[in-house]
C-alpha positions as CSV (number, residue, x, y, z in Angstrom):
1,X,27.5,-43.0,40.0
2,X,28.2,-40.8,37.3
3,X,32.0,-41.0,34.5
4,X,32.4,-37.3,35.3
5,X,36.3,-37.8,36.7
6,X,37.5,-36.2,39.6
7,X,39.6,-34.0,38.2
8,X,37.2,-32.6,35.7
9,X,34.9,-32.3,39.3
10,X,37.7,-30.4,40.8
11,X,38.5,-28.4,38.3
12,X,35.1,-26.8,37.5
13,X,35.1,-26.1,41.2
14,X,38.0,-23.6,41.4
15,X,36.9,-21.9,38.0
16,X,34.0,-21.1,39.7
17,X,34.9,-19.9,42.6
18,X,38.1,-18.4,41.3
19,X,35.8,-16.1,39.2
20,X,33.7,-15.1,42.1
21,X,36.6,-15.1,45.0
22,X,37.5,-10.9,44.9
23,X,33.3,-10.7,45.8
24,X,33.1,-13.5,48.1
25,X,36.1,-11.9,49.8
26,X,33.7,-8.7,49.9
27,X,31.4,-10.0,51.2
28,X,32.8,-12.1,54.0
29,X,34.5,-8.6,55.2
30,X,31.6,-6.9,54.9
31,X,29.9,-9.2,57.5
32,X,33.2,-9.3,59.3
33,X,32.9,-5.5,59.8
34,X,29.7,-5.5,60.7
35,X,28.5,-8.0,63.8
36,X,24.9,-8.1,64.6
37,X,23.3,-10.3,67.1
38,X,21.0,-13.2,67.1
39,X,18.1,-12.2,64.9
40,X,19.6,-8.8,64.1
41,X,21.9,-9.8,61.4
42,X,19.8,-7.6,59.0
43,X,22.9,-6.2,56.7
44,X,24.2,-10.1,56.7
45,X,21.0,-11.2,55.4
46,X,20.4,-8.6,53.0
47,X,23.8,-8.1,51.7
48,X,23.9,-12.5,51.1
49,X,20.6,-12.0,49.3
50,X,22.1,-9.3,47.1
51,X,25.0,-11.5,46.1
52,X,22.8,-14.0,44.9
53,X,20.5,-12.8,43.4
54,X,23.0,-10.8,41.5
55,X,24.3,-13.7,40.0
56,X,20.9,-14.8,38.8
57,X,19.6,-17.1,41.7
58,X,16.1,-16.9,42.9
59,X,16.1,-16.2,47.2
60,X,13.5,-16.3,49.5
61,X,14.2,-13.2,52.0
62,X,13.0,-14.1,55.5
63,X,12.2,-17.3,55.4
64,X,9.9,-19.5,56.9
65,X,8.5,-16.8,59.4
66,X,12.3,-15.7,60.8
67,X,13.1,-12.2,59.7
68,X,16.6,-12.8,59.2
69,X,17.0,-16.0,57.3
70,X,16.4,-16.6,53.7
71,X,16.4,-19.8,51.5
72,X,17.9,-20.1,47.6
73,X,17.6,-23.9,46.1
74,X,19.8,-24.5,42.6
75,X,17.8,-27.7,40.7
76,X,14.3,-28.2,40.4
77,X,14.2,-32.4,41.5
78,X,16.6,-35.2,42.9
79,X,18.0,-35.6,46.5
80,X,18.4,-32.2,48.0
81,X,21.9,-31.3,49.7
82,X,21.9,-28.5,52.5
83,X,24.6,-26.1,53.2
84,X,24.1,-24.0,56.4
85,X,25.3,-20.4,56.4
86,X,25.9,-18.9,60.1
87,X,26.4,-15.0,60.0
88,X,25.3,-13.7,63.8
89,X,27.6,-12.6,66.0
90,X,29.0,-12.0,69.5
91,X,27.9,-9.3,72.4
92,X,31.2,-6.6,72.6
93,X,33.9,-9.3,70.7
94,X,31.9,-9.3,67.2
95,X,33.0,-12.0,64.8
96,X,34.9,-14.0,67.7
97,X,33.7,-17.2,66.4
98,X,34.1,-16.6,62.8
99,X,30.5,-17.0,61.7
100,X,31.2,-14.6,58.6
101,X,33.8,-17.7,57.4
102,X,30.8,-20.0,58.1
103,X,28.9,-17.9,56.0
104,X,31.8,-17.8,53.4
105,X,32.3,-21.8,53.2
106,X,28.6,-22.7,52.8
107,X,28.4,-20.0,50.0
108,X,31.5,-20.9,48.0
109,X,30.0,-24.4,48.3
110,X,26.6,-23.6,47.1
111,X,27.6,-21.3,44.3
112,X,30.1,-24.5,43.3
113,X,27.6,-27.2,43.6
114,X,25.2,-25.8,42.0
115,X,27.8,-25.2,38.8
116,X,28.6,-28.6,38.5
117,X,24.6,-29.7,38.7
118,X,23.8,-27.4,35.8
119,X,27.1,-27.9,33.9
120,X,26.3,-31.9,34.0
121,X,22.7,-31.6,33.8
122,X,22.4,-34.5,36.5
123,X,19.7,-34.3,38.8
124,X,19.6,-32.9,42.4
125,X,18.9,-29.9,44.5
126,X,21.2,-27.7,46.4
127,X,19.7,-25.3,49.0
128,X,21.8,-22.9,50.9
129,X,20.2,-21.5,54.3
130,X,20.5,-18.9,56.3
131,X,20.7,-19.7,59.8
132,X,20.4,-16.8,62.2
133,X,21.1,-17.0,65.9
134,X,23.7,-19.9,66.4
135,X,25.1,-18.7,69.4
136,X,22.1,-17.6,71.3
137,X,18.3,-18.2,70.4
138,X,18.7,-21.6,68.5
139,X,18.1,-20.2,64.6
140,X,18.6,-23.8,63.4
141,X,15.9,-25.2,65.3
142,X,13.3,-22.4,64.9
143,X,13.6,-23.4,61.6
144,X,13.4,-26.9,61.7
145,X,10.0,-26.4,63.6
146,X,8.8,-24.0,60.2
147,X,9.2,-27.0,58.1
148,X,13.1,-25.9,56.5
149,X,14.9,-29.1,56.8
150,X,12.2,-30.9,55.2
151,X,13.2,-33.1,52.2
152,X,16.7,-32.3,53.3
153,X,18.9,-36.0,52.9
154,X,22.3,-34.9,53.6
155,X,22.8,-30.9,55.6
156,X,26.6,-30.0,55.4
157,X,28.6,-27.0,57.1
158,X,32.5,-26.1,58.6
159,X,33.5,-23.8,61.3
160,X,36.7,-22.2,61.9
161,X,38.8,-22.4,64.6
162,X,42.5,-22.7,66.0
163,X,45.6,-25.0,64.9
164,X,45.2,-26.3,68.1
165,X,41.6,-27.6,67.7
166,X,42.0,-30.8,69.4
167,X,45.1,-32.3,71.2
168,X,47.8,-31.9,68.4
169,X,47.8,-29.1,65.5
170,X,45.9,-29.7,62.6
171,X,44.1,-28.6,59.7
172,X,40.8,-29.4,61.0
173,X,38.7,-31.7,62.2
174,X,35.6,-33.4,60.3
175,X,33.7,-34.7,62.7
176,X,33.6,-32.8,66.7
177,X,31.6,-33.8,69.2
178,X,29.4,-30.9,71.4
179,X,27.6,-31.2,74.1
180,X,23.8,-30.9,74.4
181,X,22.5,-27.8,75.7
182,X,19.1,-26.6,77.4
183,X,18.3,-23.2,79.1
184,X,16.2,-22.8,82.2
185,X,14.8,-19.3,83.0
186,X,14.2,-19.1,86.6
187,X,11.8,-17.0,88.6
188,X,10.9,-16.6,92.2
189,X,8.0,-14.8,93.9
190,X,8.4,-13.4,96.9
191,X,6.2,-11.2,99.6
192,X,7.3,-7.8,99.9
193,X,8.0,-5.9,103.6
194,X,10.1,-3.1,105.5
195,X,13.7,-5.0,105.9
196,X,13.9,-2.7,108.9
197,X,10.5,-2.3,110.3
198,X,8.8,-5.8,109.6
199,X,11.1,-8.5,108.1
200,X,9.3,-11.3,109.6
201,X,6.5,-10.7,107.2
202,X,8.8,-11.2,104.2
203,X,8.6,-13.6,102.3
204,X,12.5,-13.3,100.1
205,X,13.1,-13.9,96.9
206,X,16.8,-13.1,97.0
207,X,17.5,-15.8,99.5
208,X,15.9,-18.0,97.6
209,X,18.0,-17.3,94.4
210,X,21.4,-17.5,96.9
211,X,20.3,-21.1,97.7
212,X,19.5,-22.0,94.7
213,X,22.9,-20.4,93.1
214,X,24.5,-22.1,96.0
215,X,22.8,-25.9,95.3
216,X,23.9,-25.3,92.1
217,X,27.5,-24.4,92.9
218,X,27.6,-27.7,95.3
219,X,26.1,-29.4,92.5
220,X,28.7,-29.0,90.1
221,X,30.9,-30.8,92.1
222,X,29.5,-34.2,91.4
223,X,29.1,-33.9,87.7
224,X,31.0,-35.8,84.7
225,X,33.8,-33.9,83.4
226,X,32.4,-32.6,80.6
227,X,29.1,-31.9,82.0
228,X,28.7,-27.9,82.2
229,X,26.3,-25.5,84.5
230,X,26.5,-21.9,83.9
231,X,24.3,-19.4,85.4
232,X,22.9,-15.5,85.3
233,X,21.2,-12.9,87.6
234,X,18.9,-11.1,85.2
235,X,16.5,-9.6,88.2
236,X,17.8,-8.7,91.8
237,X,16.8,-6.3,94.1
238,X,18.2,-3.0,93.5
239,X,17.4,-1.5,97.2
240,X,18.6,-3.3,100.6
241,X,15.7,-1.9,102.8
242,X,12.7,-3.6,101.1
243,X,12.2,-7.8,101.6
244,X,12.3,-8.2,97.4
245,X,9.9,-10.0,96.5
246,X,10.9,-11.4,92.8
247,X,13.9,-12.7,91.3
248,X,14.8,-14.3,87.8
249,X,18.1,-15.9,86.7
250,X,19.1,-17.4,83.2
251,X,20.8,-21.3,83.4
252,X,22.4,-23.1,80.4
253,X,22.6,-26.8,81.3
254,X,25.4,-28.7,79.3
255,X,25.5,-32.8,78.9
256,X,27.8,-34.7,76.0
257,X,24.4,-36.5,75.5
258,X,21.0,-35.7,75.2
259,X,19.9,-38.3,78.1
260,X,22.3,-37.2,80.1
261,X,21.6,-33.8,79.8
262,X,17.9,-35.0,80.4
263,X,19.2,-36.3,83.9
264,X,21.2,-33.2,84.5
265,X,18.3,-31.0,84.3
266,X,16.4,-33.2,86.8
267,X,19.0,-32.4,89.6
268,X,19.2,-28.9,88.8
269,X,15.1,-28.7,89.0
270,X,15.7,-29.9,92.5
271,X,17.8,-27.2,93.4
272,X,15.9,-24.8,92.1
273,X,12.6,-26.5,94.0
274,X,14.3,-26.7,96.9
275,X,15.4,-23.2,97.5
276,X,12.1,-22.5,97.5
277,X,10.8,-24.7,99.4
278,X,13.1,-23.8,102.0
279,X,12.4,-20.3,102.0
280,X,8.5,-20.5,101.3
281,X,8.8,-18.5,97.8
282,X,7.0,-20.3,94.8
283,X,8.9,-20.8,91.7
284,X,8.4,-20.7,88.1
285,X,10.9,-22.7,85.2
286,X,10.9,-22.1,81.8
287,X,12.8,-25.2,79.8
288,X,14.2,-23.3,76.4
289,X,16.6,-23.6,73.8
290,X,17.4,-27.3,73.4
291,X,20.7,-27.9,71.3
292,X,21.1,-31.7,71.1
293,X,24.2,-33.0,70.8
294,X,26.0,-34.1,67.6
295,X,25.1,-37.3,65.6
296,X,28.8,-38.1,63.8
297,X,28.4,-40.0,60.6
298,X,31.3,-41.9,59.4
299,X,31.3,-41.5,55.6
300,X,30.9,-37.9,55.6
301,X,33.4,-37.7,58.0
302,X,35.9,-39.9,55.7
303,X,34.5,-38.2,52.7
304,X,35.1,-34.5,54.3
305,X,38.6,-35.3,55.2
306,X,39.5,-37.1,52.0
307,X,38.8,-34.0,49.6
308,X,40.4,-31.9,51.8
309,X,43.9,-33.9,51.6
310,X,43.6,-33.0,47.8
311,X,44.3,-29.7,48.8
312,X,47.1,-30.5,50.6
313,X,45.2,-29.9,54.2
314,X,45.5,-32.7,57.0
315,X,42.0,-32.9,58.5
316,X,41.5,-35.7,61.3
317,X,38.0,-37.5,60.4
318,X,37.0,-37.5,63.7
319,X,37.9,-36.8,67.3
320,X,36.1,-38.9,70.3
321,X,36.5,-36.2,73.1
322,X,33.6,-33.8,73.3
323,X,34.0,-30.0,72.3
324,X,32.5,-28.9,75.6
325,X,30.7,-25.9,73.5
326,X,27.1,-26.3,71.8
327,X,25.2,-25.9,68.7
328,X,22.0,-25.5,66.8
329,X,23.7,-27.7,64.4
330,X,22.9,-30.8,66.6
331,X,19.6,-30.7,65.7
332,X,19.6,-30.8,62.7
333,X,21.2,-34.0,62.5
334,X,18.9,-35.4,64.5
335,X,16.5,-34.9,61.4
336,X,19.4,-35.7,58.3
337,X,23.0,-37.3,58.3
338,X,24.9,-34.2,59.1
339,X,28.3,-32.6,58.8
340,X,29.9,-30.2,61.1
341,X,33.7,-30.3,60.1
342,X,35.8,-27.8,61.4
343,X,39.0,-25.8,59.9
344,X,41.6,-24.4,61.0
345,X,42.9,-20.4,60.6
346,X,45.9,-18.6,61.6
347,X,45.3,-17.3,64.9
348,X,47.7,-16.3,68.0
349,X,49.2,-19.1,70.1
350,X,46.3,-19.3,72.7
351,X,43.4,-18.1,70.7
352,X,40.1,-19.8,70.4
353,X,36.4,-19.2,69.4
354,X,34.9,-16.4,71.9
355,X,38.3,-15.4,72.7
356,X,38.8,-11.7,71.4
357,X,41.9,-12.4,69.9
358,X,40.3,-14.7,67.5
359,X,37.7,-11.7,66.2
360,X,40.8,-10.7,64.3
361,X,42.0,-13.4,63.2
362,X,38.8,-14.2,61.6
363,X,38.6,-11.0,59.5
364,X,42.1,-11.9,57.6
365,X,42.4,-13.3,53.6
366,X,44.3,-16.1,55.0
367,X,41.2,-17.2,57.0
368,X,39.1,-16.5,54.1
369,X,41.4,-18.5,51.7
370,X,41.0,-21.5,54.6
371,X,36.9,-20.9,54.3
372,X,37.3,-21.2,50.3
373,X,39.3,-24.2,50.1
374,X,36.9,-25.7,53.2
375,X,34.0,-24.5,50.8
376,X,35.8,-26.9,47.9
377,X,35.8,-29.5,50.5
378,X,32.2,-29.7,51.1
379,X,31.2,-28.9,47.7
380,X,32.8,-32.1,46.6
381,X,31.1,-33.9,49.7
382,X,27.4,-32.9,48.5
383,X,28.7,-33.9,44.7
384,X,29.4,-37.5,46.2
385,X,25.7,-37.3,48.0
386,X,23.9,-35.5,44.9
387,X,25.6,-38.8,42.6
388,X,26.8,-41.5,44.1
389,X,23.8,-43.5,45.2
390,X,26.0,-46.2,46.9
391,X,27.3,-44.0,49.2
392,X,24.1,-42.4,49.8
393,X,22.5,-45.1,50.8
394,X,25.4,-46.1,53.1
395,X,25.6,-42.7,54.5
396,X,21.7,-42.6,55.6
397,X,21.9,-46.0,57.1
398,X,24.9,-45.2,58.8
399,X,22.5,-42.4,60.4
400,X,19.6,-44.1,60.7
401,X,21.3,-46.6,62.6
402,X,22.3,-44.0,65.0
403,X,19.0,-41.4,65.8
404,X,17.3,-42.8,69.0
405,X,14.1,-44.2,68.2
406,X,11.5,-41.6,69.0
């Protein structure tokens, strides 16, 4: 625990980022205006580097094997504190989920952070990552695998959304739970033949897909409420006169927890199986893109909300209904106490994440003044991490008390 008061805390935290807002407001436009997709956020990635490094930090460009992701760590020892920075967008609605405010938050936090570590002279790390691919091709766990969360003891991020986030309008929310998520890729194999001449020696890979889409359908009528099953056809036959003899369709499983989305996947399996058993295909599944679902920890929670109220923003520590949506984010707290707070924008009455409506919204200074104060807000959270050793040590038992024993 350090004497450094709150105030002066708080107060070198807005200098800092006071004198690098009219940038940071650049910058969070400039990947505003310019969407790219999961692992094609190239102008994002270099345009982020730039900014750093023109303020004298040392980056890593395409880090640990992903082209689009780069590392930059303040602090040379202590207990490393990491902020996550989203920037991918979405197909046709761009920005719709405000990663460029993501981006924005975990920066202003970072660049703040790492002020008040070399200002003090106290010891700890601060490493801001760039975490491609969110909200399609799980960035966030890719790099887990590469070896980026390692050392990491406390991983901190926010993401924007409505007033209406939860069931009463607020400022945010600290802690939202998100269901787990895995993708199936599913292929049949058929035997081709004449539809016209000689059906009988068909063997078809369309029907199979129908009954599987259609055990599927049936299915979903027996799961929890906020158990999700969505489906794609990425391969049909393109002709009617010709038995097809291959299919492939894309499934994204959803469970609130990871052993019930374990359980789900088993009954979708045996639709799957059973289409083709039933029309004498054989069948190929590919299990990808596991998002887990989100371990809450209290004191971060408490700790988010807290600072926020001291700039005069109501944020609910936590919510106990699950945000049927996913994220990479889940992950990663399976591997550090982790925060996923959420903050609220101006948006129109009805908008949300994915909605276009909300690309808009996202791209305004009000939503980038609610992504600097939410930046405050976690900056101060990783100061109580980086110094308080009490809290520390509460905050990893917490978590440890929490991960399923592997």
């Amino acid at each position: 625990m350090t004497s450094i008061s709150n105030e002066e805390v708080r107060a070198t935290i807005d200098a800092t980022l006071e004198d690098v807002n009219k940038e940071l407001r650049e910058l969070n436009n400039y990947i505003w205006s310019n969407p790219e997709l999961a692992y094609e956020e190239h102008k994002a990635h270099d345009a982020i580097c730039d900014f750093l490094e023109k303020r004298g930090y040392t980056v890593t460009r395409h880090a640990y094997g992903v082209d689009t992701s780069f590392e930059c760590i303040s602090g040379t020892e202590g207990r490393l504190i990491n902020f996550n920075a989203e920037y991918d967008a979405l197909p046709d609605i761009g920005h719709a989920c405000g990663h460029n405010l993501i981006a924005t938050a975990s920066i202003a936090a970072f660049l703040a952070l790492s002020e008040l570590q070399k200002k003090y002279g106290l010891k700890g790390r601060i490493q801001l990552l760039g975490t491609p691919a969110e909200e399609n091709g799980g960035g966030k766990a890719k790099l887990l695998d590469a070896g980026a969360y390692k050392g990491v003891e406390i991983s901190l991020m926010s993401h924007g959304g409505p007033k209406k986030l939860i069931d009463k309008p607020c400022d945010g929310v600290a802690g939202i739970l998100m269901n787990a998520r895995k993708e199936l890729y599913v292929e049949y194999f058929g035997k081709n033949a004449h539809a016209g001449g000689n059906p009988w020696d068909g063997v078809n890979a369309l029907d199979a897909l129908v009954q599987c889409y259609n055990g599927i359908s049936t299915l979903r009528q027996q799961i929890l409420p906020d158990q999700r099953i969505h489906g794609a056809f990425l391969d049909v036959p393109k002709v009617a006169n010709v038995i097809p003899a291959y299919t492939k369709s894309y499934w994204q499983i959803r469970s609130p927890t990871l052993s019930g989305l374990n359980d789900l996947i088993t009954r979708v399996r045996r639709c799957v199986e059973g289409a083709a058993t039933s029309t004498g295909c054989t069948v190929e599944i590919k299990e990808e893109g596991l998002y887990t679902d989100i371990i809450l920890n209290d004191t971060l929670c408490d700790r988010f909300a807290g600072h926020m109220k001291g700039y005069e923003r109501d944020i609910v520590p936590q919510h106990d209904k699950v945000l049927t949506g996913s994220s990479d984010v889940g992950n990663v707290s399976y591997a550090a106490p982790t925060l996923h707070s959420m903050f609220a924008i101006p948006a129109p009455e009805g908008s949300f994440p994915h909605h276009p409506t909300f690309t808009a919204s996202a791209g305004t200074d009000e939503a980038h003044h609610e992504a600097i104060l939410t930046g405050k807000g976690l900056a101060l959270t990783g100061w109580d991490m980086m110094t308080d050793d009490s809290l520390f040590q509460t905050t990893k038992a917490q978590w440890e008390g929490q991960v399923p024993a592997s």
